[in-house]
N, C-alpha and C positions, 0 to 999 in steps of 0.2 A: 390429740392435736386439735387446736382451734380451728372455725371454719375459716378464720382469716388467713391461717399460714396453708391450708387443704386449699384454697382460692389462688394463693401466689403460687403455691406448688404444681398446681394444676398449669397457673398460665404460663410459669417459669417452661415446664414440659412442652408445651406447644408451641413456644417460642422455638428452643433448642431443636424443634423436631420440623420447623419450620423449611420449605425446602429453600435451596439459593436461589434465586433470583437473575444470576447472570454467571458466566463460565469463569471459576477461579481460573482455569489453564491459560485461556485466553488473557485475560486480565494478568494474570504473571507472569507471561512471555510479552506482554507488551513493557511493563514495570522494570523488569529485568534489560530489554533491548534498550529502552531511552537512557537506564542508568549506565549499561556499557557506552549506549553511546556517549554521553556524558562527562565520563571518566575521560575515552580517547579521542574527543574532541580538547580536552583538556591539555592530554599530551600531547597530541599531533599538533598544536596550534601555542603554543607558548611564545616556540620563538618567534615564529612569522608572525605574531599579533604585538609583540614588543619591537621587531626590524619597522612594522607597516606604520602602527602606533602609538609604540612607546610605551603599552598596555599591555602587560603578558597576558593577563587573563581578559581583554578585549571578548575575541570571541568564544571563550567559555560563558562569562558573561548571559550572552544574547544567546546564547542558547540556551541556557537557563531560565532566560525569559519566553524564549521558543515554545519550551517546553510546557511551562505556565499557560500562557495563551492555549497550545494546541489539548489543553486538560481541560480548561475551563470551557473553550468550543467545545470539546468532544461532550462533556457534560450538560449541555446544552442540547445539542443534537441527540444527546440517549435521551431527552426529554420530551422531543417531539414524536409523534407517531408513525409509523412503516408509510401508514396510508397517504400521510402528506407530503411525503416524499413522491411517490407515487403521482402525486396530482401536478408537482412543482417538477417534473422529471426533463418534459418539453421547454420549458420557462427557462431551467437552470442550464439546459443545452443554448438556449438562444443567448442567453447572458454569455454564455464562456464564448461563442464567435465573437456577440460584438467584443469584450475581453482578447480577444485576437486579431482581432481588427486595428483596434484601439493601439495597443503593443508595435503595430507596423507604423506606425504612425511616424514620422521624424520628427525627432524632440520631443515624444512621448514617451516610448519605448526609452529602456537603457540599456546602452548593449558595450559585453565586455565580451574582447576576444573575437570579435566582428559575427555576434550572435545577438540580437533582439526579442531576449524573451523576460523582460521584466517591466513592470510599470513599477515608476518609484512612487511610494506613499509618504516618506518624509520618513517615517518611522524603522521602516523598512523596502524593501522592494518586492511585490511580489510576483513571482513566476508563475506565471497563466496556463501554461501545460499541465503543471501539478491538480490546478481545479479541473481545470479541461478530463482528465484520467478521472474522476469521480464523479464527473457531470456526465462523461459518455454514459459507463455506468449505469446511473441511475438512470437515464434515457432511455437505454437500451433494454432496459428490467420491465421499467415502463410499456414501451412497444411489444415486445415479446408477451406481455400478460394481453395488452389489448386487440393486437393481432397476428395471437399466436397458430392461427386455426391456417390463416393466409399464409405465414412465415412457413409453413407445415406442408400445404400445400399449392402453393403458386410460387412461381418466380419472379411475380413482383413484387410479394410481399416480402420477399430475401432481399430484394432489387433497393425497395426505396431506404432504410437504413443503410445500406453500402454507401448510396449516393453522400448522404449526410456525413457519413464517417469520410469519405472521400475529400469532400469540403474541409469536414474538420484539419484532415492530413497535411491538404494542400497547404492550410491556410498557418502550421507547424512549419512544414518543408522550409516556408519564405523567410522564418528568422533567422536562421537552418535550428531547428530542434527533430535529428534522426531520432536520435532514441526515445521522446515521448512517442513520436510518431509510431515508431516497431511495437512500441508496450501498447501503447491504445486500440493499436489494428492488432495483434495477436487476441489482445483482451475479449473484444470485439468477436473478434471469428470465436473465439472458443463459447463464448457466451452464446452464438447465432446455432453450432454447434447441438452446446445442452441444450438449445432450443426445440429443435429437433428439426433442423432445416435436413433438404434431400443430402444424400453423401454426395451426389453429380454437381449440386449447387454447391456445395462446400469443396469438394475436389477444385471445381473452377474458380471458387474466390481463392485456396491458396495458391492455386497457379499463378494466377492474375495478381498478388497480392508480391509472391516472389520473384516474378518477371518485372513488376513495377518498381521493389528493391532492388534489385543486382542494375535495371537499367538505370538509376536513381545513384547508384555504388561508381558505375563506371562511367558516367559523364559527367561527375564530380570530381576535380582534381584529389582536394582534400581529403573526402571519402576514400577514394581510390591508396592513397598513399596511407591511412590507414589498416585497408586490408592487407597491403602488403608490407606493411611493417609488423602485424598481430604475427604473419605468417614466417618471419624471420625476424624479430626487436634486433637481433645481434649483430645483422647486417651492418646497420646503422647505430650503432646503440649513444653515442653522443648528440643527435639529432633528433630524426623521426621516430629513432626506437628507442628515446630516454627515457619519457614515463614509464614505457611499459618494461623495460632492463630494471630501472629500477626498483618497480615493486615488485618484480621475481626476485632481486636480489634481497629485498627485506622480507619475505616470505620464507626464501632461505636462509634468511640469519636464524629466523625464528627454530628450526630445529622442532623438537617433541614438546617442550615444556617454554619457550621463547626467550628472550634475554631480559624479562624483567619490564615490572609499568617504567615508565620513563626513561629507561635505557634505550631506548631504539636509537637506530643514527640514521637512519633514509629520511627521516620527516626533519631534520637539518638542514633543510635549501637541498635535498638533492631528491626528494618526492614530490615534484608538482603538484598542487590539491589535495596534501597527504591530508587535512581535517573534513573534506568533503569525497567526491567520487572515491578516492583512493584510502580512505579509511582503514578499511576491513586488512590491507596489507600491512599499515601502519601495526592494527592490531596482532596480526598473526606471526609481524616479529617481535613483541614484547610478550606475546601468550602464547605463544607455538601450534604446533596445529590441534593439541588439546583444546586450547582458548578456542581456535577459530571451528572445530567441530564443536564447542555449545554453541555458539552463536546459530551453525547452518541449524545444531537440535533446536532450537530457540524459535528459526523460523519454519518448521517444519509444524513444529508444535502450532504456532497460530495459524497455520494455512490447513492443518489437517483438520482445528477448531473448527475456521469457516467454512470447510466443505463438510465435516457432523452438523451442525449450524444448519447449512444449507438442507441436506435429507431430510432435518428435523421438521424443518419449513415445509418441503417438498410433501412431507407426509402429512401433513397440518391441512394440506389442501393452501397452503398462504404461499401463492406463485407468484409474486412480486416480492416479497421477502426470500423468497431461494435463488431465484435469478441474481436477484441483488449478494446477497451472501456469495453464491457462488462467482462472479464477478469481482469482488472485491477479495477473494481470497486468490483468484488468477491474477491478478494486477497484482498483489504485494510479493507473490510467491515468482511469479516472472521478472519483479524490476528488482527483488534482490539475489536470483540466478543470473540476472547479465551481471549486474555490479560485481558479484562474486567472482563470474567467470571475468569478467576486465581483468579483475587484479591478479586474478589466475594464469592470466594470458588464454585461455583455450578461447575467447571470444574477442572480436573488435571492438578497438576501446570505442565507449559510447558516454558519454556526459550525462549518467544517471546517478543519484546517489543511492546509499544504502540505507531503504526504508528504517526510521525510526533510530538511526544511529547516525546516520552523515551530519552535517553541519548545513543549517538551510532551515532559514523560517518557514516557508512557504510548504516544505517537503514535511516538517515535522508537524506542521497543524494540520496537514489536507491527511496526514497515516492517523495520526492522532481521531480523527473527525473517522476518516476509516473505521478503526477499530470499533469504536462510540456505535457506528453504525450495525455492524455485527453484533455489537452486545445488545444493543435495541431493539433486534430481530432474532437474538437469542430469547430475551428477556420475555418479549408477547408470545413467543411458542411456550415460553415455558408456563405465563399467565393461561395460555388457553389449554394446554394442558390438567393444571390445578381445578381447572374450573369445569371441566368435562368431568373429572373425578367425584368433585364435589355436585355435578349432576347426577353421575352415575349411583352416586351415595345415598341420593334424599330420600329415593323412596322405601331403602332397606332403614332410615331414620325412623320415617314417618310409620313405618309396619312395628318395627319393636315398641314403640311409643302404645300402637293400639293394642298391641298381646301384654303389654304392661298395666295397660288400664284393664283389660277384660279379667287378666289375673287377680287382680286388688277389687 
């Protein structure tokens, strides 16, 4: 053999032998989720997008464009570094207030359903909670590396991020946005938690956290009539209990194996928001509960990623990449157990969509941007990794090299 084909065969091998670089599982359970989604944004919104404008495929459409944007961001964001995040973590929390601020604004904000949580862009409109859930986040990964020693041992170093998330909440509460609210403070405490805050501190913020919901639940009329419609739909089931009657009843259409892609009949004018929060029911009566158990594997799979993801970090000694990891694998793993449990009914309905499958610009670029993020802090453990090996290597390199010459 020539030395020219011994040359490409050599490097051909060290290509193929080359390791990956970022987590196939993670990367196929995201690829897999947007294309489900995709699909049953397609069916769930045909007719409602031909009744509203005349366009059956309207909002499949833009969500395909959704999808686009929230690729090309996340591709971007895998391009910047852990660390400048890290630096930008304070910055991108003061941005998401004023962004909440902004939103309250009259004639700023657009609000549909007597809720104000969008600013229109012309192009789209985007919902501020969605960044706001990524910018705590990253703020909160932030603090926790800088003054984890405090958070460890004081109570005001527990104290002053409460405060901030407090703010944050409040400043959700007034558009009324409950359920970013629940995911960001759950998020939040679990993250303060891995931190390694006292259990007495932590005992007292869920008290405090669940006392301020339930008081929050019943001096809301709204609220209120929500709980007690989750807790009986059939009471009322033409009324207060219609959403939710009706996606149990297309859950029950669905059966073992479901009635087929675009046979369902609830996403017909008789499922309220069946192409967004209510999705996953739409799904479960055309794929039955087979369809909807890959889906829950689907998300099991990218939330178990991020917390391996996370240990890998954790043992790297790189504690603002594990914080963060673990963070971001809490939030997606919690806002698609409420959305799940909605259509389930075992939970009160809360106006969340289903990560990476609901219908929603804003919700599909900021998971998108998610994931991006997770693979970027898969990616550098896995760089620093390679590169400790390749230390650990040189000097059994550099010894054979010298037994090689002594022998010749």
């Amino acid at each position: 053999m020539s030395a020219t084909r011994l040359t490409a065969a050599k490097s051909k091998s060290q290509v193929s032998a080359a390791p990956l670089m970022y987590d196939p599982l993670l990367v196929g359970a995201m690829i897999v989720l947007l294309s489900l989604g995709l699909i049953m944004v397609a069916s769930a919104s045909l007719h409602i997008a031909y009744e509203d404008y005349g366009q059956p495929w309207f909002y499949t459409i833009r969500q395909m464009i959704f999808i686009a944007i929230g690729l090309t961001a996340g591709l971007m964001v895998f391009k910047v570094p852990v660390a400048v995040w890290q630096r930008l973590g304070p910055w991108l929390l003061l941005a998401g207030l004023m962004l909440l601020l902004i939103v309250l604004i009259p004639g700023v904000g657009r609000t549909v359903n007597g809720a104000s949580r969008w600013i229109n862009l012309g192009v789209f409109n985007l919902q501020v909670s969605e960044l706001m859930k990524l910018f705590v986040i990253i703020y909160l990964a932030g603090y926790l590396v800088r003054r984890g020693d405090e958070v460890r041992t004081s109570f005001q170093g527990f104290l002053k991020p409460m405060l901030v998330l407090s703010l944050v909440a409040l400043l959700l509460l007034f558009e009324p946005d409950f359920g970013a609210t629940v995911v960001i403070m759950a998020t939040a405490m679990a993250m303060m938690f891995i931190g390694g805050v006292r259990l007495w501190q932590f005992s007292l913020l869920v008290m405090l956290v669940a006392a301020a919901m339930t008081l929050l639940a019943i001096t809301s009329p709204y609220r209120m009539e929500r709980l007690t419609t989750f807790l009986n739909p059939w009471a009322d089931p033409f009324n207060s209990g219609f959403q939710l009657t009706q996606a149990l009843i297309a859950i029950g259409r669905g059966e073992i194996w479901g009635v087929g892609l675009g046979s369902g009949v609830q996403k017909l004018f008789y499922l309220p928001e069946a192409h967004t929060d209510f999705l996953f029911a739409v799904f479960a009566e055309e794929f039955g509960l087979i369809g909807s158990l890959l889906v829950i594997a689907l998300f099991v799979v990218l939330v178990m990623r991020a917390f391996a993801i996370a240990r890998q970090a954790e043992a790297k000694e790189q504690q603002f990449a594990a914080y963060l990891a673990y963070g971001l694998g809490l939030w997606l793993s919690l806002q698609a157990f409420i959305n799940i449990g909605v259509n389930m009914g075992v939970l009160p309905t809360k106006g969340l969509t289903l990560p990476l499958m609901s219908y929603g610009g804003s919700s599909i670029v900021v998971c998108c941007v998610a994931v991006a993020l997770l693979l970027r802090v898969d990616y550098e453990v896995r760089r620093s990794s390679i590169q400790a090996e390749r230390r650990v290597g040189k000097p059994d390199t550099r010894r054979k090299k010298r037994e090689r010459r002594i022998k010749s």
